[in-house]
N, C-alpha and C positions, 0 to 999 in steps of 0.2 A: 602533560601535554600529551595532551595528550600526551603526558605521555605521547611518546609520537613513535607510529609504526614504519620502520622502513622497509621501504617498496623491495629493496635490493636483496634482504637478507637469507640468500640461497647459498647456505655454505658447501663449500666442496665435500664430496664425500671422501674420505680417504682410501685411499688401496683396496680393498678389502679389509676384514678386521684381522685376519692374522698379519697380513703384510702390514698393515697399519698399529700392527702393537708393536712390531717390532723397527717403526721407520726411529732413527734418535731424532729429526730435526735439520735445522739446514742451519750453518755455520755455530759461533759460540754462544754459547749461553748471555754474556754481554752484546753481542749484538742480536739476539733474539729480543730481547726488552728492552733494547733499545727501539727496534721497530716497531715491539709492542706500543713502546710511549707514543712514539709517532701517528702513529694510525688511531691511536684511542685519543689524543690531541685533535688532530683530523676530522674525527669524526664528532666529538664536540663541535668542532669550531662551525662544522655543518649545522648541528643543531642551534647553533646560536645566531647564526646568519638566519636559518631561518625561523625561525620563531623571535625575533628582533622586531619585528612589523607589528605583531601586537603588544608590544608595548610601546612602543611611539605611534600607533595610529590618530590618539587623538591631537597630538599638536597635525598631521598630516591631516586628519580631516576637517578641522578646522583652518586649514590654507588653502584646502584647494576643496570646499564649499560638498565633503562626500557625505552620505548618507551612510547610516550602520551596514545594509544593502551592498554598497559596492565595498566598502574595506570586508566583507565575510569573499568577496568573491577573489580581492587580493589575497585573503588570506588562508582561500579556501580551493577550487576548482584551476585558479591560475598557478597553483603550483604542483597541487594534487595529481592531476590529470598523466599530466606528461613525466612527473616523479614515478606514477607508477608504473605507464605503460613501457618505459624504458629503464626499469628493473631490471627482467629476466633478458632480454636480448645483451646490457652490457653485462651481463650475468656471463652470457654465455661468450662473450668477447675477453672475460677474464680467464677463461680457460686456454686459450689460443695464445694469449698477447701476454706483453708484461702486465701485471697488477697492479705493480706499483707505478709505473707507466702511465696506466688507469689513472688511479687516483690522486696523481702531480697534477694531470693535466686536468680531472674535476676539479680539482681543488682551486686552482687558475680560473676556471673557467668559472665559478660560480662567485668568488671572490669581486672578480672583475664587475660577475654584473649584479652582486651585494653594491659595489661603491656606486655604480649606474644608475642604484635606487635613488643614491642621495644629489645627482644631477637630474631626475626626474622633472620636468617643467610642467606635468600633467597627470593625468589620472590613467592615459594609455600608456606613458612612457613608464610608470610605476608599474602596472601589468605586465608591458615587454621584461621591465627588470626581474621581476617574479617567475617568470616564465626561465629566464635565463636560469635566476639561481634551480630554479625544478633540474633542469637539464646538467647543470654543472653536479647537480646533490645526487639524482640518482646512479651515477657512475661511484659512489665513495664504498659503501657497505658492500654490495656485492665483490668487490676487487679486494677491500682489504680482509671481508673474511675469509677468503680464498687465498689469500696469503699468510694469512694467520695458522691455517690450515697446516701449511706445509714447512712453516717456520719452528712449529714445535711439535716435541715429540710425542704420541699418542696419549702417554701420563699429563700431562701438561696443558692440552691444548682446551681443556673445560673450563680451566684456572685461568689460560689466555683470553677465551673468547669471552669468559663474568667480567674482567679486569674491563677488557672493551666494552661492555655493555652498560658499564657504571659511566661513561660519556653521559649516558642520557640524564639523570638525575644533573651530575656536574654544570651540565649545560644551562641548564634550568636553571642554577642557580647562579651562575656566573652570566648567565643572559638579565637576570633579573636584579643582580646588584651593578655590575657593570654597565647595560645595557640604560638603566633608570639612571644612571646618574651621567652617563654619556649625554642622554638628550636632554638632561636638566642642564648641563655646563655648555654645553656646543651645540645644542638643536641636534633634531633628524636626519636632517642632511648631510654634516658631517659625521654624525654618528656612524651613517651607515659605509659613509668613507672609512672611519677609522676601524669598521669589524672586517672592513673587508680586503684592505689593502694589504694585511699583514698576510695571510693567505698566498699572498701571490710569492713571498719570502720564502716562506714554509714548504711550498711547492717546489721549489728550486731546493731548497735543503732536504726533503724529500728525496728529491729523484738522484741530487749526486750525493748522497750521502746512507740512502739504506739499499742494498742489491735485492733484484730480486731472487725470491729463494729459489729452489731447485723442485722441481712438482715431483711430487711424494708419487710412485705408481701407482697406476689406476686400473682397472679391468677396461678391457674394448667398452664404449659405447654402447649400449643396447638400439636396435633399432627405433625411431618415432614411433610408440603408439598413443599419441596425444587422447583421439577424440575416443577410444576406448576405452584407455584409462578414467575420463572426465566421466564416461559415465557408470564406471565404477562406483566413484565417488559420489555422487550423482544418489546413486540409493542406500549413501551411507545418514540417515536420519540426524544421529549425533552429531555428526559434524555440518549440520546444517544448521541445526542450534546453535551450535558455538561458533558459525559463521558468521550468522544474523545476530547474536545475542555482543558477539566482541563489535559488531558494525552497530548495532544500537550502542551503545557503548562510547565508540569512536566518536560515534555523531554530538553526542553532548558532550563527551571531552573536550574536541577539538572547537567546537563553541564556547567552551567557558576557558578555555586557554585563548581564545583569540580576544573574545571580549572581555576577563576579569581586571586589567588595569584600568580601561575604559569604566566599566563598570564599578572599580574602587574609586574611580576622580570623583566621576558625577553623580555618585548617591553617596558617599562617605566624604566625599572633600577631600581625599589623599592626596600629595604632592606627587608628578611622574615617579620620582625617587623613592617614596614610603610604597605606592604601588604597585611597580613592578619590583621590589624586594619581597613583599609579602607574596607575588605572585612565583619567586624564586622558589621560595621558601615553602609555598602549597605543592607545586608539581613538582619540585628538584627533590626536596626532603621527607614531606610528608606521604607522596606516593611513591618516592620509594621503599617507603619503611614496610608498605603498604606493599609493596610487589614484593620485597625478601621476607616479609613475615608469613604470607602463605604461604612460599614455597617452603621455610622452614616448620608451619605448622602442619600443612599437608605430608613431608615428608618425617612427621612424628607420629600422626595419625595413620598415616597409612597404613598398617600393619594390622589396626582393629578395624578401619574403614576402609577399605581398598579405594572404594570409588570418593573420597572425599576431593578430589581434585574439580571435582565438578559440582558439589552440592554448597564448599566450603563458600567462595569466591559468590557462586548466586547470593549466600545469606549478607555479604559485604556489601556488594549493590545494593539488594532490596534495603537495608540498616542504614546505609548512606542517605537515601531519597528524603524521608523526614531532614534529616540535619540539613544537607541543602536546603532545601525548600523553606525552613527557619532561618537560616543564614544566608541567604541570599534576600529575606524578604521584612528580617530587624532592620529600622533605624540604628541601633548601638552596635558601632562598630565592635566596640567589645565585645559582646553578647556573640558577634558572626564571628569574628575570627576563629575564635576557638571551634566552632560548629563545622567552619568549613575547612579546617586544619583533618578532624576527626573525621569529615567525610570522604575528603580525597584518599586518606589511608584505606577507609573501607574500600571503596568503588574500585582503588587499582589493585585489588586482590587479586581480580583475573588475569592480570597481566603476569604475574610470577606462576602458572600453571596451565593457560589454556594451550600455548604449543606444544607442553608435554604430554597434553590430553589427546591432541590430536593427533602426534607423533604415534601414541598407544592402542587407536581406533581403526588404524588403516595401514596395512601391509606394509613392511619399510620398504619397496620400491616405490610408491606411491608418497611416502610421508614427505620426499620437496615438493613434488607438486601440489599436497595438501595444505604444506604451511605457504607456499605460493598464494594460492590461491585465497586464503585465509587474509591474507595483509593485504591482498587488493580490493576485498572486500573491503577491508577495514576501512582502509586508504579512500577508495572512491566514492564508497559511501560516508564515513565518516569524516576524513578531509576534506574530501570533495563536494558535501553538501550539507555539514553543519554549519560551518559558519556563515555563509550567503542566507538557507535558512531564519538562521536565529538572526539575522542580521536584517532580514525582512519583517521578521515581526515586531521588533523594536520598533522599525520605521514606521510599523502600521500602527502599534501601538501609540509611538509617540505625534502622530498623527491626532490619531484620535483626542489626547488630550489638549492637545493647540486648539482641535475645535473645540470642546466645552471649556476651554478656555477664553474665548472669542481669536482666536490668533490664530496666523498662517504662518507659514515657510519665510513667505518676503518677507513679511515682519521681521521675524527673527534673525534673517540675515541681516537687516537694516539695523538692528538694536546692539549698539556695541555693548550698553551697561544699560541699570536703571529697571526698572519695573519688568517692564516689556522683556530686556535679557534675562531677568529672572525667573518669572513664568516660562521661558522658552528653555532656560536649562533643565529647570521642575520636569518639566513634558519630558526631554529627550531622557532624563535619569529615569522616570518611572517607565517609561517606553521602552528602556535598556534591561531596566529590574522584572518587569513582567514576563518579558519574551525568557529571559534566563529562568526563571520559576517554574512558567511553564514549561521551558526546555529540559531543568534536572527530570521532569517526570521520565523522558526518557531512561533514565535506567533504570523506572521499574520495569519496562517492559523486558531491557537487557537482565533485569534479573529472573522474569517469568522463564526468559527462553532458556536462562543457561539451566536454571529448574527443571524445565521440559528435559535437558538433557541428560539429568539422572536418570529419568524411567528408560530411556531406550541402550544409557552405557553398556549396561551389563551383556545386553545382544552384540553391540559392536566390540566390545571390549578385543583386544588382539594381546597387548601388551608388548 
């Protein structure tokens, strides 16, 4: 899911480094991992609420008559938008306020209107719901890795914050076994009751059950020098690369995580249940293997290849695009699984290295608002405008085939079964299969650029 980038992820800096080797941590070692559980639970559950919409879309768009079109814009700009722009601001509300505070009352709040999904009577009340879970999701990451921060001691805290970063795989996987057999047993509607109503629990156990820590000291504030800063960055080349290159990237990500259940019914015949487990099993397992194997390979390499953090991850992309493109475009489901198992591992290469590239390109005063700036990219391009997107050209596509078909829209609405339904699903599979084909070409482009950013690392290079 994307791999999915969070808008929030501005972690606190600690003390200084000497004051910060020497903080131990706030309370016992048992209730430090205890919180840990907590918040990497938490933040799972975020992932699962939202990324829960594409895989029930299609019984949803088939009750309330949507186009591929509007479910990319639920699944895309209506959560996107507001997820990112309310990052850094509750970012910086974590610093002030309780954290955990924070993230009870995200957690409430996004919960509530996960369940509000599943009372939706229409195609706006499911946007307002969407819009809610954005608002409730981006208060979670920024609070609790700021509390993570200060709950452990300087040794520890790298080993805390991978522990919480393995939510994302998790999620995936438990969204897509879970998730697929919820709306095969109970429909949509409840489903999205039952992901979200236990949240509102948790939230309460949360708040009277983990304190928050004690903030680890910090150096005075530096003054705002926002728009000077921006333009620092501004004439740094490499990180424009890998700006553009992870937001090419995100953009068909977050397309083929929105539409691949859809896309297993209506070309492959999968049950909800066989499709979004396979789609657990691609983004949960396979791109993770895929994100801890470059960062293990890169940091074997590196020694004879300095710069391999950035050539390694291009050559995964580019290697990817063939295997999609076959597997996305076999009849034999067999033939594709395995293709598109092999390609997800490629493609999320870059995820296991490009923040520590960018971390090493740009001064460390500069490096939050680098990775800042980076995930909004990702986020708003990526989120924000692949699935709507890809979701329009299905529809143009599957247009197109109804006409040389002799058939229209009413038609197809009119044909419960029988000739006319079948011809009308034929159209909207291949109209879903083309747009997605087209669409993996996307990462070749994400792999030109991250390319491009070998030739200029060496200039930027900082370390």
């Amino acid at each position: 899911m994307a791999s999915i980038a969070h808008s929030g992820d501005f972690q606190s800096d600690p003390a200084g480094e000497a004051a910060g080797e020497q903080y131990q941590g706030y309370g016992t070692p048992r209730m430090r991992n205890y919180a840990l559980f907590m918040l990497t639970l938490i933040s799972a559950l975020s992932l699962v609420d939202r990324v829960a919409l594409g895989i029930m879309q299609e019984p949803i768009k088939k009750e309330f008559h949507l186009t591929d079109f509007q479910l990319g814009i639920l699944g895309g700009p209506a959560f996107a938008i507001l997820y990112s722009m309310l990052g850094l601001p509750i970012a910086q509300l974590a610093e002030r306020y309780s954290r955990i505070s924070i993230v009870s009352v995200s957690l409430a709040a996004w919960s509530v209107a996960t369940a509000a999904c599943g009372m939706a009577g229409n195609y706006a009340m499911l946007v307002m719901g969407r819009l809610g879970v954005s608002v409730g999701e981006a208060g979670c990451n920024p609070a609790s890795q700021a509390a993570l921060v200060d709950y452990f001691p300087f040794s520890r805290r790298a080993t805390a914050l991978a522990i919480y970063s393995l939510s994302v795989p998790c999620a995936a996987v438990i969204a897509g076994f879970a998730g697929g057999w919820l709306a095969d047993a109970i429909g949509w509607r409840w489903t999205f009751a039952a992901l979200g109503m236990p949240g509102i629990v948790i939230a309460l156990i949360l708040q009277f059950t983990v304190p928050e820590p004690v903030r680890a000291h910090r150096p005075p504030a530096a003054k705002s020098v926002l728009i000077p800063q921006l333009r620092v960055l501004s004439r740094n080349a490499t990180l424009w690369f890998l700006m553009l290159g992870a937001s090419a990237s995100c953009f068909v990500g977050y397309g083929l995580s929105q539409y691949l259940v859809s896309f297993l019914m209506r070309v492959h015949h999968l049950s909800i249940v066989q499709a979004a487990a396979f789609n657990g099993v691609m983004f949960g397992v396979f791109a993770a293997i895929g994100t801890f194997a470059c960062g293990a390979l890169c940091d074997r390499l590196a020694p004879r290849f300095p710069r391999v953090s950035t050539w390694l991850p291009a050559l995964g992309m580019l290697a990817a695009v063939p295997l999609y493109v076959i597997g996305y475009w076999v009849d034999s489901f067999r033939v594709a699984a395995p293709l598109l198992f092999i390609g997800a591992m490629l493609n999320y290469f870059y995820m296991g290295s490009i923040f520590a590239v960018v971390c090493s390109i740009v001064p460390p005063h500069l490096r939050t608002l680098a990775n800042a700036l980076t995930l909004v990219f990702m986020n708003l391009i990526g989120y924000g405008m692949g699935p709507p997107i890809m979701g329009y050209f299905s529809d143009l596509f599957h247009e197109r085939a109804l006409a040389e078909a002799g058939l229209t829209t009413g038609q197809c609405l009119a044909a419960a079964q029988g000739p006319i339904a079948a011809a009308c699903a034929q159209a909207s599979a291949h109209g879903l299969q083309l747009s997605i084909v087209i669409g993996v070409m996307g990462y070749f482009l994400a792999g030109i650029l991250f390319l491009a950013s070998v030739k200029t690392v060496r200039r930027d290079w900082i370390g």
